[in-house]
N, C-alpha and C positions, 0 to 999 in steps of 0.2 A: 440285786446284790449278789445272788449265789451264782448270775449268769456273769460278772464281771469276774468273780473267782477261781469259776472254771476257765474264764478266758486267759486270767494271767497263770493258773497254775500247766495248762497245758498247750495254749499258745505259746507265750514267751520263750518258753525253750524250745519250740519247735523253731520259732522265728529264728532264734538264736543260730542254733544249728545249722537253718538254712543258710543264713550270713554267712556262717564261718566258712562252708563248705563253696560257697561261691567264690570269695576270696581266696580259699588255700588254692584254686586251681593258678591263680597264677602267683610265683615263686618270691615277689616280694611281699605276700601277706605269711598269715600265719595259720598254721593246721589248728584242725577241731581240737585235736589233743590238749597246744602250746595255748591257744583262746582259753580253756579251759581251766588251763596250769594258771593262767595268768589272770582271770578274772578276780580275785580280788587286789590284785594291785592295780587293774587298770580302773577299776571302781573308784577305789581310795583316790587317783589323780584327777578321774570326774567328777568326785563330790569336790575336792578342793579346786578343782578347773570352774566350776558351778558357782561358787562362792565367794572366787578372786574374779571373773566376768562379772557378776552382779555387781559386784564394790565398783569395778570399774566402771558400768554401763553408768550407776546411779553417780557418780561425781561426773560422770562425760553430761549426764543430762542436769545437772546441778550447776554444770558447768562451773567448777572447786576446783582454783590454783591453790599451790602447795601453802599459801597463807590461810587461804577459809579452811582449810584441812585440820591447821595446825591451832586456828583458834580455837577449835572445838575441845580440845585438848585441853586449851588453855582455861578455859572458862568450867570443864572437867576436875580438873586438877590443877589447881594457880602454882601453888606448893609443891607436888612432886620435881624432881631433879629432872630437870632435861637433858642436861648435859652435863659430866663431868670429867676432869683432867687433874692427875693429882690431885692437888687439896682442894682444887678448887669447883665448887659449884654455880649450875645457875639453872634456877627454876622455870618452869613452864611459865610463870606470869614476871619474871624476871627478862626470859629471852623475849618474850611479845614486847614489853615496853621498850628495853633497849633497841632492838631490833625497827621500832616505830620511832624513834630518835633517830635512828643512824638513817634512814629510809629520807627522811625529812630534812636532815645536811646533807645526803647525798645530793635530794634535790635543788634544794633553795641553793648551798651554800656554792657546792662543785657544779649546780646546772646540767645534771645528768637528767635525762627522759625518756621516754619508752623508747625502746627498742635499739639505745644505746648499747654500749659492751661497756665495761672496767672489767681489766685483768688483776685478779689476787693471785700473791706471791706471794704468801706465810707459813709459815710450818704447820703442823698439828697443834691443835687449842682447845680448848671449849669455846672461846671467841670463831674458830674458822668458820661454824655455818653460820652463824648470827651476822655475818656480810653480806654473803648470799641471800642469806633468807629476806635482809632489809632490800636491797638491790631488785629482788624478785616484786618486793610489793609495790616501787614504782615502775615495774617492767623492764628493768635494765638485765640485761644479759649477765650472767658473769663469766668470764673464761677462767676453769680450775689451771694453771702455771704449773707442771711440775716443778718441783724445788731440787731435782738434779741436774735441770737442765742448764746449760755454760754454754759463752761465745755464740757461734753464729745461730745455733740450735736454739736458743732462749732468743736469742734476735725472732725468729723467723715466729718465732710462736706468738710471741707480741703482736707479729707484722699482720699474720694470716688471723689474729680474731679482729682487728678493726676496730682494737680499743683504744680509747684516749686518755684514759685513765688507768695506772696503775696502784693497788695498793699493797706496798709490802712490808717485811718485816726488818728489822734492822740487821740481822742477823745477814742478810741476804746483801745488803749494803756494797761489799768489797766487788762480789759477781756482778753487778751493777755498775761497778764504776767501770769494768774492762768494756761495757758499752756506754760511756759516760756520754758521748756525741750521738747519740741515737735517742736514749730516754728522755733527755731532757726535751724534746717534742710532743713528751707524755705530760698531764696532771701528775702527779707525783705526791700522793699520802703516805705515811708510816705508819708504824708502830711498832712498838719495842723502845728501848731505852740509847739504843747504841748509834755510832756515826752514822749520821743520813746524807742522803745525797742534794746538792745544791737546787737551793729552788723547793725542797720537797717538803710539806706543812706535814706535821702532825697531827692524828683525823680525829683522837679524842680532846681536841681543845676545846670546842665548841660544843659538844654533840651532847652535853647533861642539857644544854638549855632551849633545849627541842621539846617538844608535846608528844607524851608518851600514848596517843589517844590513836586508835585503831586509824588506818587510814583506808577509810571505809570506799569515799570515791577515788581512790584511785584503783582499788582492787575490782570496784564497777567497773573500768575500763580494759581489764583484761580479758585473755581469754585463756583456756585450758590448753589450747592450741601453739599458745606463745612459747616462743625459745623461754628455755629458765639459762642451760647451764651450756659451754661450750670446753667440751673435754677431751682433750688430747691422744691418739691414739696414730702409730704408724701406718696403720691400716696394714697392707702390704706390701708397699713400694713408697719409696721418700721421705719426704723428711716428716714429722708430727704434721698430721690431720686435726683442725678442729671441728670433732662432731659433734652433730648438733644434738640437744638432748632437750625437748619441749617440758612442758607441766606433766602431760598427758602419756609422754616416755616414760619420766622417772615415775610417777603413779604407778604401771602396769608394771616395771621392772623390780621395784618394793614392795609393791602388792603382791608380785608375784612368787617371789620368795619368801616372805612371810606368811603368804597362804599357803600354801602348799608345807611349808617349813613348821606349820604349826605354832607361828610367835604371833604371842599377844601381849595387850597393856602391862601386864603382870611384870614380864620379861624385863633384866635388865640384860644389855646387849655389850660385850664387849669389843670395841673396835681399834684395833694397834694396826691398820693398813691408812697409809695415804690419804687422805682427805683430798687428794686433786685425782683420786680412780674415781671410776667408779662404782669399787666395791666398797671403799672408806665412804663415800660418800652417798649415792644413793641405796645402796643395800644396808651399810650400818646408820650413817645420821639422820636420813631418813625414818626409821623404825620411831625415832623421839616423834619427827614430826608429822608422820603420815598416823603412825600405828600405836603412840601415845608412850611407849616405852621409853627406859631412861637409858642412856648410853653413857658408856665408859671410853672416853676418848686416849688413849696412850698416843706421847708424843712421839715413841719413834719405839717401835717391835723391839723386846728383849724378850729372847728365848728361857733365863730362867729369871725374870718376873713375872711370866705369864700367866703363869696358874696362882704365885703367890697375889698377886693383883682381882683376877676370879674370885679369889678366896674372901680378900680385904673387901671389895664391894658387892658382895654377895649375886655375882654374875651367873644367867642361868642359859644365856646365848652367848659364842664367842665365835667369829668368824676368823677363814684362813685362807692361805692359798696354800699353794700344795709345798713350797721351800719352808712353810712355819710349821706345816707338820713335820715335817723331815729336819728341823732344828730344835722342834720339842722333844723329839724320839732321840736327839743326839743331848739334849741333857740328865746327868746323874740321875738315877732313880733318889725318889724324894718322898715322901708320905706325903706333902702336898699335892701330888700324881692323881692322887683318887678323894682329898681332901674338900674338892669345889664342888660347887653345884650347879655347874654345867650339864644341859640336859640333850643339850642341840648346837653341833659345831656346822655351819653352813657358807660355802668356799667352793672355789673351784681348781683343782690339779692336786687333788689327792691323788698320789701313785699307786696304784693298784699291789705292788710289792709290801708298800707299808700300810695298806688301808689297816687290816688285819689286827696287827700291833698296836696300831695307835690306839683306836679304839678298846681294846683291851688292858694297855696298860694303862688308858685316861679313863676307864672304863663312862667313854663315851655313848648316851642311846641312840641318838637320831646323828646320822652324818645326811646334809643336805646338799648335795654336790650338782650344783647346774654348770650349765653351758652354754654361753653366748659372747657378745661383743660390746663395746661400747652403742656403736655405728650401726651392727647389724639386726636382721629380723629373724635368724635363727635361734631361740633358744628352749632348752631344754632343760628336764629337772630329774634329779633321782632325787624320790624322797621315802624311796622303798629299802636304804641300808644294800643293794645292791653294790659288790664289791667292785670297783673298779669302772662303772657304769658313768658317761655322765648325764644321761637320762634316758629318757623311752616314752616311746607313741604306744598307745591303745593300738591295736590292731583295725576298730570301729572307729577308729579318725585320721587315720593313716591318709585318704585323701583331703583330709580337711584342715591338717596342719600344715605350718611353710614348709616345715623342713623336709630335706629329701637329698638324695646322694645321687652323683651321678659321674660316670667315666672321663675320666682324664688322663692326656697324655703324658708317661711319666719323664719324659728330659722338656717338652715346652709348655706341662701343665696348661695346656687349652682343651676344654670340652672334646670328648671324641663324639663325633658325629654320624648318624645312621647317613650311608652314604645315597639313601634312596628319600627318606624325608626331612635329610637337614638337620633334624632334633635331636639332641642331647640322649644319650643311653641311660638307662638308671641303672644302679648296680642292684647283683644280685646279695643276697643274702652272705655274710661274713666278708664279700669282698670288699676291701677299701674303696672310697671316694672323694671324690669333693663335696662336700656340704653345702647347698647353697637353700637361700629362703625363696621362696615364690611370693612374689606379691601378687598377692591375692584384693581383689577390688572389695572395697567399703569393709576390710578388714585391718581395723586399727594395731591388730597386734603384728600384723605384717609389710606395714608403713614401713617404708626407708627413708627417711630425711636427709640421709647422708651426711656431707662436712659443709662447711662452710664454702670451700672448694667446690663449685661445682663441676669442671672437669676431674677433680679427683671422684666426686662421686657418683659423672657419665661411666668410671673403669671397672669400679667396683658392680657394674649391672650387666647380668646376661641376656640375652636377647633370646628370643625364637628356642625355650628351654624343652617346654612339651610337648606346646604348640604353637602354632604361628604367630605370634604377634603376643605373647608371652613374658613375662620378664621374672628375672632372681635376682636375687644378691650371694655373689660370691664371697666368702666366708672366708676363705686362704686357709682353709683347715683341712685334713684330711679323716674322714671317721668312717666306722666302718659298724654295720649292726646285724645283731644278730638274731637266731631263729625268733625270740621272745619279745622281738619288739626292742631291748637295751640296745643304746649307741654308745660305744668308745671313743676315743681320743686316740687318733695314731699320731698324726705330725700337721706342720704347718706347712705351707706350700709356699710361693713367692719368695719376696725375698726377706724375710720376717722371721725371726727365732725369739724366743722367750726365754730370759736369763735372769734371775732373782726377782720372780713374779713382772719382771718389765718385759715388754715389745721392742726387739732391737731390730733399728732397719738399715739393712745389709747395704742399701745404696748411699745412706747417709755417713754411714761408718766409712763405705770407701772412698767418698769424696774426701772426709777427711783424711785419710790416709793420703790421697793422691795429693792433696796440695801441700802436703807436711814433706815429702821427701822427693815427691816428684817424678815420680815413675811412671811410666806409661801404661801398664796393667797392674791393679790389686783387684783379688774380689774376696768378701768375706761371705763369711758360711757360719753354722753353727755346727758342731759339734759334741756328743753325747760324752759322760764323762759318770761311770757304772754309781749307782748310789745317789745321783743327784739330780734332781728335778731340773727340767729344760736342758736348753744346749748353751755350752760356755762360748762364746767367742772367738774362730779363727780367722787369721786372713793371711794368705797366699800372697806374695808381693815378687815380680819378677823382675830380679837383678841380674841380667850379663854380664853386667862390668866389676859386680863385686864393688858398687859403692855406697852399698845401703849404710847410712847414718843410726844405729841402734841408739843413740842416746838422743839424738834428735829426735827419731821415732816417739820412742817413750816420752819424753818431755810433751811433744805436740797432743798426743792423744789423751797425756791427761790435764792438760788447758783447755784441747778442745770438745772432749766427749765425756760424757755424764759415765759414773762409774762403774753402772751394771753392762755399759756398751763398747769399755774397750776389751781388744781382742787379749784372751786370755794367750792362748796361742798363735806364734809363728811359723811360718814357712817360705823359707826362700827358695825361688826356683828358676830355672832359665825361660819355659815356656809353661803359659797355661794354656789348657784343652779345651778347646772351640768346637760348636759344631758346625753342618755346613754351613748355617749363616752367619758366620762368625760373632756368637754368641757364648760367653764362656760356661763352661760345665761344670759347675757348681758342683753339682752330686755326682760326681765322678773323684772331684777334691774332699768333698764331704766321707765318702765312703771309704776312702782312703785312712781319714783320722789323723792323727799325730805320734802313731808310735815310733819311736827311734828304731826299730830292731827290721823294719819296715818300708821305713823312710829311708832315702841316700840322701833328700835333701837335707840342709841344716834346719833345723827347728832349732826355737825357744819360747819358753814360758814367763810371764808376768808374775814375778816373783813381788808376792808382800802389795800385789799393786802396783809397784812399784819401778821394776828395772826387769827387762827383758834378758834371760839368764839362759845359756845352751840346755837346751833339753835331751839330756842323755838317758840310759834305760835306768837307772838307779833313778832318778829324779820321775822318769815316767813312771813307774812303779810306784813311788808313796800316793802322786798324784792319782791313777785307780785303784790306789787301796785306802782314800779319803786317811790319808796319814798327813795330808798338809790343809791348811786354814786356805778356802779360797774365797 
């Protein structure tokens, strides 16, 4: 006993030392010093790294789809709220029964079976997971439909999950009918009260007189491994990607924020994002069903309900993304500001500008800010209140995580290459890079499943990254980290910008542009716009002849593009800049921006959403001094 004592009181730090000193010699670890400074934060993420691995190892070997997970719960707590949405509740043994009815007309009634798809198309509910979660228990896929999506873009998203089934809400009806010759090849359920479309049955007519009784052998035939959900994302290039997201993904990605994040049973969670992200969905609805917690479902984000809603369901988790802090900090101070019992806000694009504030005036404790993808196998967690950070490696795992940064060219964003071994450069310390995940062999957390697409998800993978025969996934982010081990967020790369927490993709934008007025070069970009999170929308459109159709314009893009993806800003010009391959230079227009005083070209701005209005300096002016609603 007192030979072990000596051993860890004066080995271990010798050990210690010697690590760090081995590693500081080369430039991307960290000094004895900063090892030092930082061990108990790197502690704090290995006991919760330790904790969220074990949960996950013991359901991988239990082999627990998100239904065994969530019985346990159920039979825990019948009575606790699982879910709620205004008035309305429904309990842990409320959702298992309906959920085992709906499961059981999916199948007898619509003939759906393993390893089918039905796509949902409904707004935010307490109903939204309880389709999925039925769907899941006879192995049917579900694809989450964003609800902004219109025209070709809602066509294609249908197309590329391979569903047969659609279920939607009536509300959505009209968007439906502008592809009335296309869905009707679909199954076609409702629900809602309002006009439906021809052919389409309503899904609760039958489904009370189904057997509300666990369905035991069918959840025997699954596995952890099986797709659950297929969720929509641009990736970096074209139109929405469906990626795949297994049992065994959503597990580690709600496991993983909630371990580290410190949420338990206790916790009631409030969730006002999207129910087809997947931050609405497997980080907030998930938490009911993985983590036993009740969830507070808002159908659609308001800025000053937010806190008085906290307050009405005594909320003590409330997720964000970075535009609903920056729309909570643009409402009236309020006594309800510090009145909730919010203890843990946990999101991704908290802006380093407003962390400070926010926190302060919501006098918020824990901000839990990670970073990753739908798709990808990079992700990372601050769960240290780190300002501005969106997570950090231990410096003693720094080779044993995916994540890793490495050089890239900055006009055709492709890996720079050591010109003697082929391989990828890493960056040094504070410089920017590309982020990309390494898969790593018989490591589940660095699996890429990719999309549905498999050529879309041959692009997304780097080759020959460290060493020969090697592979990553490229992320389309740029980050950049420093001496302590914290990574930032600088920008997105490809053709990809983020605008009111959406993924806008730059080539889908311009096709539609191209077929609406018919020019032979448009390219879109994004654009920064001082005070506000992400880049707004612009596109470059070259007219010689002076016949561009602005009303035509306007018209077409908001029939054809969802509303966070039309271009906020204009620019008409004679030529766009190419380089030698004539490939157009994006970030040469990007850097440029939209100022009138600047520009000779003519600009205009998307007024109200609305109608395309010359953009002069009076008008540029409210717009960076956030004087106008955008």
């Amino acid at each position: 006993m007192l030979s072990c004592a000596f051993l860890c009181f004066y080995c271990f730090p010798l050990l210690f030392l010697l690590a760090v000193y081995y590693l500081s010699k080369d430039k991307r670890y960290i000094t004895v010093f900063n090892a030092i400074k930082t061990l108990p934060r790197d502690l704090h993420l290995t006991k919760g790294g330790i904790q969220v691995l074990s949960t996950i190892k013991y359901r991988q070997f239990r082999n627990h789809q998100v239904a065994h997970i969530f019985q346990q719960w159920v039979k825990k707590n019948p009575q606790k709220v699982a879910f709620r949405c205004t008035d309305k509740v429904l309990t842990f043994q409320e959702v298992e029964n309906m959920t085992n009815q709906l499961a059981r007309y999916f199948k007898e009634e619509c003939n759906l079976k393993r390893g089918d798809c039905a796509a949902i198309y409904i707004p935010n509910s307490e109903l939204h997971p309880c389709y999925w979660l039925a769907l899941s228990k006879i192995g049917v896929i579900s694809a989450l439909i964003n609800t902004n999506q219109v025209g070709k873009v809602l066509q294609h998203s249908f197309t590329t999950s391979q569903a047969k089934t659609i279920i939607y809400d009536t509300t959505f009806t009209p968007t439906l009918k502008n592809l009335s010759d296309f869905v009707q090849g679909f199954r076609l359920l409702h629900v809602g009260n309002g006009e439906t479309l021809e052919n389409s049955k309503y899904l609760w007519e039958t489904v009370s007189t189904y057997s509300r009784e666990p369905l035991t052998d069918e959840l025997s035939k699954g596995s952890i491994d099986d797709k659950l959900f297929y969720i929509y994302t641009s990736g970096t290039t074209g139109l929405p990607k469906a990626a795949i997201i297994t049992h065994l993904r959503a597990l580690m990605m709600c496991t993983g924020v909630s371990g580290w994040a410190g949420i338990t049973e206790n916790d009631v969670v409030y969730d006002s994002l999207p129910l087809y992200h997947t931050a609405g969905c497997i980080i907030g609805c998930f938490q009911a069903l993985l983590n036993g917690c009740t969830v507070v479902i808002r159908p659609k984000f308001s800025a000053s309900n937010f806190w008085s809603d906290c307050i009405k369901y005594d909320c003590t988790v409330a997720q964000y993304i970075g535009e609903i802090c920056r729309f909570l900090l643009l409402t009236p101070p309020s006594a309800k500001d510090r009145a909730h019992k919010v203890r843990i806000m946990t999101g991704n694009g908290l802006r380093p500008q407003i962390w400070e504030n926010f926190v302060k005036r919501f006098n918020i404790k824990e901000i839990c800010e990670f970073y990753g993808s739908t798709e990808g196998n990079t992700n990372l967690v601050n769960c240290w209140n780190k300002i501005g950070a969106v997570g950090y490696v231990p410096w003693f795992l720094s080779g044993l995580l995916s994540v890793d940064l490495i050089k890239v060219d900055e006009f055709t964003l492709e890996p720079i290459r050591d010109p003697e071994t082929g391989l990828c450069i890493r960056c040094d310390v504070n410089e920017p890079g590309l982020c990309v995940g390494k898969i790593i062999n018989k490591a589940e957390s660095t699996h890429f499943a990719g999309y549905v697409d498999q050529e879309a998800t041959k692009k997304k993978i780097i080759r020959d990254v460290f060493s020969k025969g090697d592979y990553a996934v490229n992320s389309g982010d740029l980050l950049v980290r420093d001496e302590l081990g914290y990574y930032y967020f600088k920008d997105r790369t490809g053709d990809t910008f983020r605008w009111r927490g959406e993924n806008v993709s730059t080539c889908e934008v311009e096709a539609v542009i191209s077929n609406i007025v018919g020019l032979k070069d448009a390219t879109v970009y994004g654009v920064e716009i001082p005070g506000i999170e992400g880049r707004a929308g612009m596109a470059a459109i070259m007219d010689e002849e002076n016949k561009l159709d602005l009303t035509r314009l306007e018209q077409g893009v908001i029939k054809e593009l969802s509303s966070f993806a039309r271009p906020l800003f204009l620019r008409i010009i004679n030529t766009i800049p190419m380089t030698g391959t004539y490939k157009m230079q994006k970030n040469v227009l990007q850097k440029e921006g939209y100022d009138p005083t600047k520009i000779s070209d003519p600009l205009y701005f998307l007024q109200n959403g609305k109608h395309y209005v010359k953009l002069d300096e009076q008008l540029y002016k409210k717009i960076v001094n956030n004087e106008l609603s955008l």
